[in-house]
C-alpha positions in Angstrom: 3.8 -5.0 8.3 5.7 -2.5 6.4 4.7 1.6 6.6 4.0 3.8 3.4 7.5 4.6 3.4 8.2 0.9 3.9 10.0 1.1 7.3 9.4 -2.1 8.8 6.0 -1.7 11.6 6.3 -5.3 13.0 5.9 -8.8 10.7 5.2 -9.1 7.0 3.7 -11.3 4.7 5.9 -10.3 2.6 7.4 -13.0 0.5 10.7 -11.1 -0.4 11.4 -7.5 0.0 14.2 -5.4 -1.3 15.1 -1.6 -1.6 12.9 -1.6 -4.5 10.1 -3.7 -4.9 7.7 -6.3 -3.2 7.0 -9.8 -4.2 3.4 -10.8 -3.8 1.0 -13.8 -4.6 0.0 -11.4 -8.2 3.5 -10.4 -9.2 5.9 -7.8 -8.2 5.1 -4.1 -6.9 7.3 -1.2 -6.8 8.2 0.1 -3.6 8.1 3.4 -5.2 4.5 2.9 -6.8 2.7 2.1 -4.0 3.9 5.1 -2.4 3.0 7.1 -5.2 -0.7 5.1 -5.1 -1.1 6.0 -1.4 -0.2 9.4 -1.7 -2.7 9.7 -4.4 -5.7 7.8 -2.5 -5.0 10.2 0.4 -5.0 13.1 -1.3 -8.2 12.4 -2.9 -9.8 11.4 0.3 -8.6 14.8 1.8 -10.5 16.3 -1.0 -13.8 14.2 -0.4 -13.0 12.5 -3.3 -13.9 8.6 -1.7 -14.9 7.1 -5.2 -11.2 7.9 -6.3 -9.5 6.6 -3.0 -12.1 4.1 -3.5 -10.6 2.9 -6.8 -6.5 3.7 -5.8 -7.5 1.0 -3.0 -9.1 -1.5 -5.0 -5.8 -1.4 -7.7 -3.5 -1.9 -4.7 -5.7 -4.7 -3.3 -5.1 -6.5 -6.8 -1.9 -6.5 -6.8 -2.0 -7.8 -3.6 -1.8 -4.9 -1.3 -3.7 -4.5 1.8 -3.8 -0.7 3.0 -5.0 0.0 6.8 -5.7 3.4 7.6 -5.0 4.1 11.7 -4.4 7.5 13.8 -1.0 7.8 12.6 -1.8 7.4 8.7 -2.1 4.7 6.6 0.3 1.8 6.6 0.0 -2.1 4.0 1.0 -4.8 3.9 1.0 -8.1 1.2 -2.1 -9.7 1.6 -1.7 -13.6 2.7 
């Protein structure tokens, strides 16, 4: 699994990962934009704002991205 900041958490699913983008089953993600995505989902649910994390989830989760939120924030990884 990879963290927000893409450090490496333990395995991946990950078909190929380099210092800028992963390859999933739907296509390539930037590394960058799913940062940018997560930041935005938690933001929004800091604010109470669940139908936008809501939706920031959903968008990751078609392009293949699986988001898990745990005590120490919220980490992804490619779903299999």
């Amino acid at each position: 699994m990879l963290s927000a900041t893409g450090r490496a958490t333990g395995t991946s699913a990950a078909r190929a990962v380099s210092a800028s983008f992963v390859e999933t089953n739907y296509g390539r993600i930037l590394l960058a934009e799913i940062e940018e995505l997560i930041t935005a989902r938690n933001e929004a649910r800091k604010a109470k704002n669940f139908k936008e994390s809501d939706r920031i989830r959903d968008e990751l989760l078609a392009k293949g991205i699986v988001l898990k939120d745990g005590p120490t924030g919220t980490t992804w990884e490619v779903k299999r």
